[in-house]
N, C-alpha and C positions, 0 to 999 in steps of 0.2 A: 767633597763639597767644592762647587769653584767658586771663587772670588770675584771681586773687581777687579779687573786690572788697572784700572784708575785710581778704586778708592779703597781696595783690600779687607771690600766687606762680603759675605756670601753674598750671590747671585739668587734669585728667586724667580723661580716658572711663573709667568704670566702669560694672559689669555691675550694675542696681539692681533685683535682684526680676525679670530678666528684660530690664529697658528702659536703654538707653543713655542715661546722663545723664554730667555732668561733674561734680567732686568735689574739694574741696580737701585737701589732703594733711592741710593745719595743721591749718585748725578745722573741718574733716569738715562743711562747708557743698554744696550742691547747686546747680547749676545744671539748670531741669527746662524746657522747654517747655511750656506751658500747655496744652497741649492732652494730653499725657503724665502730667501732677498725675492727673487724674482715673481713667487706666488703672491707673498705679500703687496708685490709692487702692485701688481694685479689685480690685488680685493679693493674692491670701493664700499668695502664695510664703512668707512670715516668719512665722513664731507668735505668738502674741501674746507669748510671754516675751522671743523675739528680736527685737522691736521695743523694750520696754520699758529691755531690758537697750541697745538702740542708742543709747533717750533716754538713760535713766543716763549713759552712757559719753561720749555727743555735747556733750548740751543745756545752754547754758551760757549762756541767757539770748538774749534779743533783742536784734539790733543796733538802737542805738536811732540811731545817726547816718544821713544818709541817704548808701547805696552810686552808684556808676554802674556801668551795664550794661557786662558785659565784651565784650559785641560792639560798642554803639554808641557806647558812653561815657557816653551821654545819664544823667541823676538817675532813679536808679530811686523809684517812687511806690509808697506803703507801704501795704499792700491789707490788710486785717484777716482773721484766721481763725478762728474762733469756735470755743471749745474748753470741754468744762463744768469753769470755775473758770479759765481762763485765753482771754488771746486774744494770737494771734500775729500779729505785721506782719510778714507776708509781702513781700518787695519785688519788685516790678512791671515790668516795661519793657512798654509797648506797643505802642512802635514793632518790635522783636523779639519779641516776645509771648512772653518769658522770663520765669520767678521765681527767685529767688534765695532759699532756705531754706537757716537757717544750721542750724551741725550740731543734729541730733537732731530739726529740725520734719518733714523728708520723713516721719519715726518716727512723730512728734507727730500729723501730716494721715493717718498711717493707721491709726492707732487710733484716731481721731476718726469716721472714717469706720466704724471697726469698729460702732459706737455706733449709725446710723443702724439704721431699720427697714428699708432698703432692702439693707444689708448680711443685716441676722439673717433677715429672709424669704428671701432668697438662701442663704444656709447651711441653712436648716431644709429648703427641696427640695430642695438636690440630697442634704442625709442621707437623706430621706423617698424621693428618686428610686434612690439609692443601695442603701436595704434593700428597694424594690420589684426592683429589677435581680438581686439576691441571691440571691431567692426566685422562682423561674421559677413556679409554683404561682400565688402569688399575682399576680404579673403577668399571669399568663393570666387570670384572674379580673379582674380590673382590667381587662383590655382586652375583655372578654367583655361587664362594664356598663357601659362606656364606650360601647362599639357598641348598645347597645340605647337610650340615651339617645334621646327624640325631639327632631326638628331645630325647634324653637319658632322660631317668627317673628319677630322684632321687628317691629310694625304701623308705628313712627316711620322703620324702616329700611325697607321696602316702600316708605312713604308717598315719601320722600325720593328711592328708586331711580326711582318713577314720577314724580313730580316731573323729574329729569334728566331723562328719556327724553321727556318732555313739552314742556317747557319749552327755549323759547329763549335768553331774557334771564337775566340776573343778576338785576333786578329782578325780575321773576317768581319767582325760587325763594326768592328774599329774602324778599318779601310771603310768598307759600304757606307759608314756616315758620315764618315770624310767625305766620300764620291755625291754623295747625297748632297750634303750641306753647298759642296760646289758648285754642285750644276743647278741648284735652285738659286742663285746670285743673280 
């Protein structure tokens, strides 16, 4: 059974935006797999009010002491997360490849995330994919100039295709994109 590392109460699987993490009852702290941080960042299961109102409710500051891992035990290592006007110490295990975000940061990492351009270009297609799908009229038109588009060559992508098909060594395609990349300057 693992603990808090904060409040040294069992941990409890709960359903987060979709993904199975662990959750302290007391101080609404997280337990996420590192490789899960970044899906969750991702889900816009929550709103942005219901994230906000999560921090409100949650976020009570950084534990500033250092925790151990509820699986290993081992001193969790304090990872920084960069937030505009605040940054969070995220705590680390490596050996388990867990973080521990205490209450309101899992909040905190996905409105932070909201902020990228990699998020709002993502929102901006799929509303844009969204009112093309809508309008069957225009979709058919869109796929009308789309099909007409011609298929342009890339001469560096040719050059390189024939290069593989030519070429033996590793050396060889090395130098050749050397000689390439030069003499196109």
């Amino acid at each position: 059974m693992k603990k808090c590392p904060v409040c040294d109460i069992p941990l409890t699987t709960v359903d987060y935006t979709g993904f199975n993490v662990m959750q302290c009852a007391q101080c609404h702290g997280h337990l996420v797999d590192v490789s899960r941080l970044n899906a969750i960042e991702r889900t816009a299961r929550k709103t942005q009010a219901e994230l906000k109102a999560e921090v409100r409710a949650e976020y009570q500051g950084d534990q500033v002491t250092p925790v151990k891992c509820p699986t290993c035990r081992m001193t969790m290592r304090k990872q920084p997360l960069e937030l505009p006007g605040l940054t969070l110490q995220l705590d680390a295990c490596q050996t388990c490849a867990l973080l521990w975000l205490d209450g309101g940061e899992l909040a905190l990492a996905q409105l932070q995330f909201r902020t990228t351009p990699i998020y709002t270009d993502a929102q901006e297609l799929k509303r844009r994919m969204a009112e093309l799908e809508a309008d069957p009229e225009r979709k058919a038109t869109f796929e009308e100039h789309l099909a007409r588009l011609p298929d342009e060559k890339n001469p560096l992508v040719e050059a390189a295709q024939e290069m593989f098909e030519t070429k033996t060594t590793g050396l060889d395609l090395v130098l050749d994109a050397c000689l390439l990349a030069l003499t196109d300057k």
